[in-house]
C-alpha positions, 0 to 999 in steps of 0.5 A, spaced: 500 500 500 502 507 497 502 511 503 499 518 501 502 525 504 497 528 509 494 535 506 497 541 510 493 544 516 489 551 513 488 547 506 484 539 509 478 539 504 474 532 505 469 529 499 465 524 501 459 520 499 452 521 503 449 514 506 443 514 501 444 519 495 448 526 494 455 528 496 459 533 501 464 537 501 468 540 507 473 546 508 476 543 515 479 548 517 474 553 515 469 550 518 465 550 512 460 544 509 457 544 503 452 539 501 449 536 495 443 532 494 437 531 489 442 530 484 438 530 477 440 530 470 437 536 466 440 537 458 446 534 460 447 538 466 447 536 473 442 539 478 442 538 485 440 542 492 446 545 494 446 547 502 453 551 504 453 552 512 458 555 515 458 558 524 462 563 523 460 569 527 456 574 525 455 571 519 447 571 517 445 565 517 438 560 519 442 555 523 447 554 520 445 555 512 448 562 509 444 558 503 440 553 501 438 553 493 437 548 487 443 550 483 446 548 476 451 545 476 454 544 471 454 553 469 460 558 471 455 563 471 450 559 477 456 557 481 460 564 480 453 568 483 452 562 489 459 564 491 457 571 491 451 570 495 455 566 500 460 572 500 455 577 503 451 573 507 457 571 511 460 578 510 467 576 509 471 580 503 475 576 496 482 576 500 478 574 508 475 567 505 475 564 497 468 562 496 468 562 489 473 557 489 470 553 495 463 552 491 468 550 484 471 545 488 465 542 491 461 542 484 467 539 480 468 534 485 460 532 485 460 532 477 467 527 477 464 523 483 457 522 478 462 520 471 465 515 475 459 512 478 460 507 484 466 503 484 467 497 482 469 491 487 472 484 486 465 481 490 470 477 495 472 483 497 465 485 499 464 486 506 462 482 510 454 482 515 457 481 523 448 481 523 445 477 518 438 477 522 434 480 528 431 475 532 426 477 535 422 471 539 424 466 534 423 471 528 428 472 525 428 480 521 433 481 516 438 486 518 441 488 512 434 489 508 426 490 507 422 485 511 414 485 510 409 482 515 402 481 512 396 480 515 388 483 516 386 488 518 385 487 525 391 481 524 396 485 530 401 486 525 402 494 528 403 492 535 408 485 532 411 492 528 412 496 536 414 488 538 420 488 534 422 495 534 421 496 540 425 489 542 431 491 538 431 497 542 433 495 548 438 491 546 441 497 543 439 498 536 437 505 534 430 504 532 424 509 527 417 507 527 415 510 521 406 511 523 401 512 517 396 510 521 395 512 528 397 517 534 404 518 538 400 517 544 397 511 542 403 508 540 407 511 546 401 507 550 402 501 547 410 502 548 409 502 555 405 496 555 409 491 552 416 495 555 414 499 561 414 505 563 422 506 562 424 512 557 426 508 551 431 512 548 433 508 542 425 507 540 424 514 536 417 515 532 415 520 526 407 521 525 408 521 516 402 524 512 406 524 504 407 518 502 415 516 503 417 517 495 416 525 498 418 525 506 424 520 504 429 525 504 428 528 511 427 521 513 434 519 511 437 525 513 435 524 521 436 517 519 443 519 517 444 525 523 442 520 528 445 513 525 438 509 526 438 502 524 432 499 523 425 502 521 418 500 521 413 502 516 406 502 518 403 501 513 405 499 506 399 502 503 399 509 506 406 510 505 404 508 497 404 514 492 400 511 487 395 504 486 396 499 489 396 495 483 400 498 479 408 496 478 411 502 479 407 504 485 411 498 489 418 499 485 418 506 486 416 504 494 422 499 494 426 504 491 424 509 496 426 503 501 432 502 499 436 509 500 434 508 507 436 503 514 433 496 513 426 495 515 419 491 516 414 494 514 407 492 515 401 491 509 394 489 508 392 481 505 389 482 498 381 481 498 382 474 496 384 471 502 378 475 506 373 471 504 370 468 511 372 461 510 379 463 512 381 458 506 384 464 501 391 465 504 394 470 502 402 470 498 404 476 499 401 484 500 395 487 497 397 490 490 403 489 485 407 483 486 413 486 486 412 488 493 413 482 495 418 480 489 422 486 491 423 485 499 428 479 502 423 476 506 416 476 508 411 473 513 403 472 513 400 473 520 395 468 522 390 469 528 387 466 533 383 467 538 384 463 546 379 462 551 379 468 553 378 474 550 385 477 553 388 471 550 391 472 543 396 467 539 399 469 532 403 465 527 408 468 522 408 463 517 414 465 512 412 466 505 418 469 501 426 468 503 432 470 499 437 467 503 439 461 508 436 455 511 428 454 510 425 457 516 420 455 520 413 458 522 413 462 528 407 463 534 406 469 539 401 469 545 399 476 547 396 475 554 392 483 554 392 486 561 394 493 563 400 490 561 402 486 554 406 479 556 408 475 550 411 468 549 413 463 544 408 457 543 410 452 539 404 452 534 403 444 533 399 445 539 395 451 537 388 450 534 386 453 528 394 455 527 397 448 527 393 446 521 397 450 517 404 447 519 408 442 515 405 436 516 413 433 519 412 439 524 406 437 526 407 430 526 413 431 531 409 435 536 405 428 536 410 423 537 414 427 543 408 423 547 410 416 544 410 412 538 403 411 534 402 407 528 401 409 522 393 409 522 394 413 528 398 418 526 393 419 520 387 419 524 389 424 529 392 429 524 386 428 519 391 426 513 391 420 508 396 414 511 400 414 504 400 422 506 404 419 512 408 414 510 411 418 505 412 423 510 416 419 514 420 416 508 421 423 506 425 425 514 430 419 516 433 424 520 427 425 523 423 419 524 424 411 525 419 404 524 419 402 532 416 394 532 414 389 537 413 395 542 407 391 544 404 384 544 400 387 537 406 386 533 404 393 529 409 398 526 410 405 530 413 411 528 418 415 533 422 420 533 430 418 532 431 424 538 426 420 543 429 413 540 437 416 543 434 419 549 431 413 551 437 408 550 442 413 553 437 411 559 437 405 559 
């Protein structure tokens, strides 16, 4: 590696690249930052929104901006008046502060970064992902990437939202919620039930009202300033700019997605899976398709009442994954009171839910009580006994013939597990 020589003090400038679009340029020394964003091609010429901030005293300023205006870049005439504009706002004369100089460097550093585009790497040398994924009771959230979570309208996917976001939280992450649907106060509400009345300073909230393709850029600016980790968006369909059923709606969604921190969003079932029979399952949100082809993974959230009306369980069955082992099904039980409790259940003995399991999953809840036969393991899980038997030759791993384990001489299912505890004890 070729050692470079450091720039003198008086003279350091430093070009980077913003997380999500655009640039900056930094006089150190001078204590002047200029950034770049919204850059756009127009007949050949690079525009973009150029804000030149500096804290000098007595310069006149809102905050810290002496401007902040949509420039053409790529005009002499458009850069010389900017510096000009700069040179009087902060008072300063040609020989006390070179601005035209300082506004030329940034822009011709914009142009050259723009011609020569994001560098090409050798893929071996890509960074590797310390956190492939969020777990989140057994959930596992992608942390490098969009999520979604699909469900009806009253299917709890707002508060397994506050759930993940919240969890992450408390472990350190810096969490946004982005909310298209509801109120501050009945989030922060439904916070202090699930986590306490504790101030959760990693869990922050912006009440959102444009759709995201327009407040993406001031998401992504506090994202930025305050190195946020994980979003959520609540919901698909109102942080949408266009119909739902049109391609571009989901892409220029996903695009919107893509500038900013991973995140799981929320989104509704689409009207073939809300008939009252519960038998149209949905595969992915309401719309396009691409708001499920263009996320890494999604979930369809299933309710189902308990015995009380306090008493809630959810199953998130995984309908979309790009990457990793195939992963199982995963049950919540919401107890409600003045405080939430949540707990993993294990779905297979969950009644409504644990029909939509494998029938292996399904089949190994049943054998942790013993072996049955073939017949008795078909009756109880209302299923064919070739449909068992099959299944059976399908996972070795998983599954044994026991015989002679009574007097009737009748072939039994077990579970290879059980099987090697039981000879260790023996």
């Amino acid at each position: 590696m070729t050692a470079t020589n450091p720039q003198p003090i008086g003279s350091r400038t430093d070009f980077q690249r913003l997380p999500g679009g655009g640039y900056v340029y930094v006089l150190v020394d001078d204590a002047v930052r200029i950034e770049l964003r919204y850059l756009r091609r127009e007949s050949r010429q690079l525009h973009a929104e150029v804000d030149v901030q500096c804290a000098w005293a007595g310069a006149q300023r809102h905050k810290n901006s002496l401007s902040c205006a949509d420039l053409n870049l790529s005009s002499q005439a458009a850069r010389r008046s900017l510096a000009k504009y700069c040179a009087e706002r902060a008072k300063t004369k040609p020989d006390d502060f070179d601005w035209p100089g300082a506004i030329d460097a940034a822009c011709l550093e914009c142009i050259q970064a723009e011609r020569t585009g994001a560098d090409v790497i050798i893929l071996d040398d890509a960074p590797t992902t310390a956190d492939r994924d969020h777990n989140v009771f057994g959930l596992l959230v992608p942390a490098d990437a969009a999520s979604i979570v699909i469900a009806h309208g009253d299917g709890l996917k707002s508060l397994i939202l506050m759930l993940v976001l919240g969890t992450l939280a408390t472990l350190g992450k810096r969490t946004l919620y982005l909310d298209y649907e509801w109120s501050p106060a009945r989030h922060a509400s439904r916070k202090r039930r699930l986590f306490g009345a504790d101030r959760l300073e990693n869990l922050r909230y912006l009440r959102c009202h444009g759709p995201l393709t327009v407040e993406v850029e001031t998401i992504r600016r506090y994202c930025d300033a305050h190195r946020i980790d994980f979003l959520g968006v609540d919901s698909v369909g109102l942080a949408c700019d266009g119909k739902l059923g049109d391609d571009d709606t989901a892409i220029r969604l996903h695009r919107a997605l893509g500038t900013l921190p991973p995140s799981l969003s929320a989104a509704h079932v689409p009207k073939s899976s809300m008939g009252p029979d519960g038998k149209g399952d949905a595969i992915g949100p309401f719309g396009s398709v691409f708001f499920s082809n263009l996320c890494r993974k999604s979930w369809l959230v299933k309710k189902q009442p308990g015995p009380s009306d306090d008493l809630v369980t959810v199953g998130l069955f995984p309908q979309k994954q790009n990457d990793g082992d195939r992963q199982r099904p995963v049950g919540l039980e919401f107890t409600f009171g003045e405080a939430i409790r949540v707990k993993p259940v294990n779905l297979a003995g969950v009644v409504g839910l644990a029909e939509r399991l494998p029938l292996a999953a399904r089949m190994t809840h049943l054998l942790k009580t013993g072996p049955l036969t073939y017949a008795e393991l078909a009756e109880q899980l209302d299923a064919k006994v070739n449909t068992i038997i099959q299944a059976v030759m399908r996972s070795p791993q998983a599954f044994t013939k026991v015989n002679d384990v009574t007097s009737d001489n009748v072939t039994r299912i077990a579970l290879i597990d059980h099987q090697h505890a039981d000879k260790s004890t023996t």
